[in-house]
C-alpha positions in Angstrom: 27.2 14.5 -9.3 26.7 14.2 -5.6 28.8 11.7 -3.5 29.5 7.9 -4.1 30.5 6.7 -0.8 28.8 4.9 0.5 27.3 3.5 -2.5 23.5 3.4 -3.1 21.9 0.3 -2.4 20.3 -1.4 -5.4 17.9 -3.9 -3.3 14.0 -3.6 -3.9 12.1 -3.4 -1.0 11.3 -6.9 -1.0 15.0 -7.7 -0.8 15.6 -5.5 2.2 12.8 -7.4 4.0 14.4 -10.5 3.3 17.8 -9.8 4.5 16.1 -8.3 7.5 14.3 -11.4 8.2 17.2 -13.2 7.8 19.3 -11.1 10.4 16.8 -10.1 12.7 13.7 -12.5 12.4 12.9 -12.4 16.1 13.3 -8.9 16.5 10.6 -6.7 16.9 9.5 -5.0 13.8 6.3 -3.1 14.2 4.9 -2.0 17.6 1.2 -0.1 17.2 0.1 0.4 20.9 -3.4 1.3 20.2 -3.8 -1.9 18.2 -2.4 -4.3 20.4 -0.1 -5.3 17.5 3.9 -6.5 17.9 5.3 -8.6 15.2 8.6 -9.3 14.9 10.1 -9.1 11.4 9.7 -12.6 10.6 5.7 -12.4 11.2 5.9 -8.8 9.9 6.8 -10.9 6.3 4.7 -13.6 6.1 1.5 -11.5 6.8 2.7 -9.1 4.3 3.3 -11.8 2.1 0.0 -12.9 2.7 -1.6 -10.0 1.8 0.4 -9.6 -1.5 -0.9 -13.1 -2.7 -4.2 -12.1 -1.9 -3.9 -8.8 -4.1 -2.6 -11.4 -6.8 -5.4 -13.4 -6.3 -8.2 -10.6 -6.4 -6.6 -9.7 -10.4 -4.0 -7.1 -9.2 -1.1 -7.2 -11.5 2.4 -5.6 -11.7 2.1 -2.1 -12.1 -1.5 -1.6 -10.8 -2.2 1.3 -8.6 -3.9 1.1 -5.1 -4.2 3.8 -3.1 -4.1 4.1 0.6 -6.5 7.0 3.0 -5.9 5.7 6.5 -3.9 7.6 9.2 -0.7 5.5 10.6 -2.1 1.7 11.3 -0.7 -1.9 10.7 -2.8 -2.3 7.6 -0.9 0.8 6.2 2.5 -1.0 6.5 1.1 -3.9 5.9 0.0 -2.7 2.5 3.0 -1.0 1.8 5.1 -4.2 2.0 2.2 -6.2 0.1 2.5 -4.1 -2.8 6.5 -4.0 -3.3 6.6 -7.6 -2.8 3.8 -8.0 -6.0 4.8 -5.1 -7.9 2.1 -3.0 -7.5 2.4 0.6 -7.1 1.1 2.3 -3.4 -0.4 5.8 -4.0 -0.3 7.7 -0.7 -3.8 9.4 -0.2 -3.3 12.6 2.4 -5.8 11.6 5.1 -6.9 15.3 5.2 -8.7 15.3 1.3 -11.8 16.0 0.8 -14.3 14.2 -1.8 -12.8 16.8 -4.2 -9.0 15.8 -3.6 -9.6 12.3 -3.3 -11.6 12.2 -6.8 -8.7 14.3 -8.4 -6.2 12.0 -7.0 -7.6 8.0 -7.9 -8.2 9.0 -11.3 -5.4 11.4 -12.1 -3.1 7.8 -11.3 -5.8 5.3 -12.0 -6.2 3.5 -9.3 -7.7 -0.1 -9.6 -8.1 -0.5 -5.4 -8.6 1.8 -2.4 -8.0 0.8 1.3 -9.7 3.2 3.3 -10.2 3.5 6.9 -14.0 3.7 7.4 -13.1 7.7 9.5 -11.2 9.7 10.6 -11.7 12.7 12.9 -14.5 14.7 11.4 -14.3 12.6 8.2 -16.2 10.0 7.2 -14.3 8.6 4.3 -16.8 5.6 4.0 -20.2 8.3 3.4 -17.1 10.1 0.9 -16.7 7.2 -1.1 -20.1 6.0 -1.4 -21.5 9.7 -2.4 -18.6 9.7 -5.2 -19.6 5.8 -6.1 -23.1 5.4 -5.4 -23.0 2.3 -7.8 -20.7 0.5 -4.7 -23.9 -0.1 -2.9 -24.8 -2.6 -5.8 -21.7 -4.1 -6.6 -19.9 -7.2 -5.6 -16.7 -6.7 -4.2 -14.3 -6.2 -7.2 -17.2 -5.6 -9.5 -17.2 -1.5 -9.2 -17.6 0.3 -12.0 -18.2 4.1 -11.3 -18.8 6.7 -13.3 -16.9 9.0 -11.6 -14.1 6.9 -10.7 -13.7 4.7 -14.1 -10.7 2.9 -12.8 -11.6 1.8 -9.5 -12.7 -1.7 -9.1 -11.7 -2.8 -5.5 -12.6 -0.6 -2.5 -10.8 -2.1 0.9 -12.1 -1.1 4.3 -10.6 -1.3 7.7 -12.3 -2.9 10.3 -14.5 -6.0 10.4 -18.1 -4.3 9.8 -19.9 -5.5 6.5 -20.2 -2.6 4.0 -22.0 -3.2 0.8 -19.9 -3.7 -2.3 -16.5 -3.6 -0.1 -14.1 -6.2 1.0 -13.2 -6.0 4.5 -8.7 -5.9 5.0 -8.4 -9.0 7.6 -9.8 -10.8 4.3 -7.4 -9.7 1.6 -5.3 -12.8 2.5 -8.0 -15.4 2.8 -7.9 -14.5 -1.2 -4.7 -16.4 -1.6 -4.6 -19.5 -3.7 -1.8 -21.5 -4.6 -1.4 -19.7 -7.7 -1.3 -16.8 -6.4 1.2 -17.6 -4.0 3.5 -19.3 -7.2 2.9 -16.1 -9.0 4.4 -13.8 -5.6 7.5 -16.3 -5.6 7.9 -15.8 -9.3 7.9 -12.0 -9.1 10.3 -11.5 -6.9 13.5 -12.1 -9.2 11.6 -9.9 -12.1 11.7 -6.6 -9.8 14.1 -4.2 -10.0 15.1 -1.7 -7.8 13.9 0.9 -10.1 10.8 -0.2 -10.6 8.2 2.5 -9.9 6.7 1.7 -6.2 5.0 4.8 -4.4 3.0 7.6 -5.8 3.2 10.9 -2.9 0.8 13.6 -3.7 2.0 17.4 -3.1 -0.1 19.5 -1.3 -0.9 21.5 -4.3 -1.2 25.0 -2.8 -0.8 26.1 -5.9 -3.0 24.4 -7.8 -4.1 20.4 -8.3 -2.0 18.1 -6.0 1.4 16.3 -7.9 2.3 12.9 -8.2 5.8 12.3 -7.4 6.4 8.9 -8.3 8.9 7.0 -6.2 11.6 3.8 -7.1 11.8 0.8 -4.4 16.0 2.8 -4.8 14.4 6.2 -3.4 12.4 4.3 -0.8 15.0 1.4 0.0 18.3 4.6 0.1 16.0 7.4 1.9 15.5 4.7 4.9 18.7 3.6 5.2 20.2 6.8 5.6 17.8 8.2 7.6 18.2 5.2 10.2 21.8 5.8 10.2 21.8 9.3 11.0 19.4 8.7 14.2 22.2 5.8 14.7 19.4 2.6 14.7 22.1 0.6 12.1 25.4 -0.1 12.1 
């Protein structure tokens, strides 16, 4: 047994936002210069709450996987707040993969949604995806069903161009409903900080890539301590 003091929080992820919001609402949050974005924390929650109804809305429920391949963006913390605040569970998709990796990874966790950025460097992840799910062209959004990936029904893409059989990010929230919404609020008490949260891949050097699955306490503790040891919290 390790040390006790000072003792591990027990807040979700949700929880921390909240008290965050409540102490520093006006504060500056998240700064991405090459997106024009600053949102202070308060705006930083409500789109992320947003977002999360919107998940609810499109049939995500509690303990759903949805994976992430995009390099650092505001959608990527956007969609990591979304998916603590309904319960889903982020997987972390290494930009670098290939169609091989990415296969391995969404099925080996089931995912039921993918937000993707459309590239990255000399990867296009949208020609990827569409050469492992060549039944996207033809689907509604929602509607996949792959042979390859038998899980996957949502694929999310950064960026406002159309592509066929994929919902664009900026209109995950437009999904919301007032249901959706009541279902969020009613969530929140039901989570518990060791409810499963994040899925991180290895870089499997050695052989297939390993999930380590992550709490909202890992998460929640990791950060904390890590702020106070570069001295940004009292």
């Amino acid at each position: 047994r390790g040390a006790t003091t000072p003792p591990l929080l027990e807040h979700t992820i949700g929880q921390a936002l909240d008290a965050t919001v409540a102490r520093h609402g006006g504060r500056e949050a998240l700064v991405v210069p090459h997106q024009g974005v600053r949102w202070a924390w308060a705006e930083l929650a409500e789109r992320a709450d947003a977002v999360a109804a919107g998940l609810l809305a499109m049939g995500l429920q509690p303990g759903d996987r949805v994976g992430i391949w995009a390099p650092n963006c505001a959608e990527w913390v956007l969609t990591q707040f979304a998916t603590a605040r309904a319960g889903l569970v982020l997987v972390n998709v290494n930009p670098a993969y290939r169609r091989s990796e990415l296969e391995y990874a969404l099925n080996k966790v089931g995912c039921t949604a993918l937000v993707m950025a459309p590239a990255l460097k000399s990867s296009d992840y949208l020609a990827i995806v569409n050469s492992l799910a060549p039944e996207l062209a033809g689907s509604a959004p929602g509607q996949l069903h792959a042979a390859a990936l038998p899980t996957l029904r949502w694929v999310v893409r950064l960026g406002t161009e159309p592509t066929p059989g994929m919902l664009n990010f900026d209109a995950i929230a437009g999904q919301a409903t007032s249901a959706s919404r009541a279902q969020l609020a009613a969530l929140g008490p039901t989570l518990r900080a060791t409810d499963a949260i994040n899925i991180q891949f290895t870089s499997g050097t050695t052989g297939n890539p390993k999930g380590a699955t992550l709490t909202h306490h890992n998460v929640v503790n990791n950060a904390r301590f890590i702020a106070q040891a570069m001295d940004f919290t009292e």
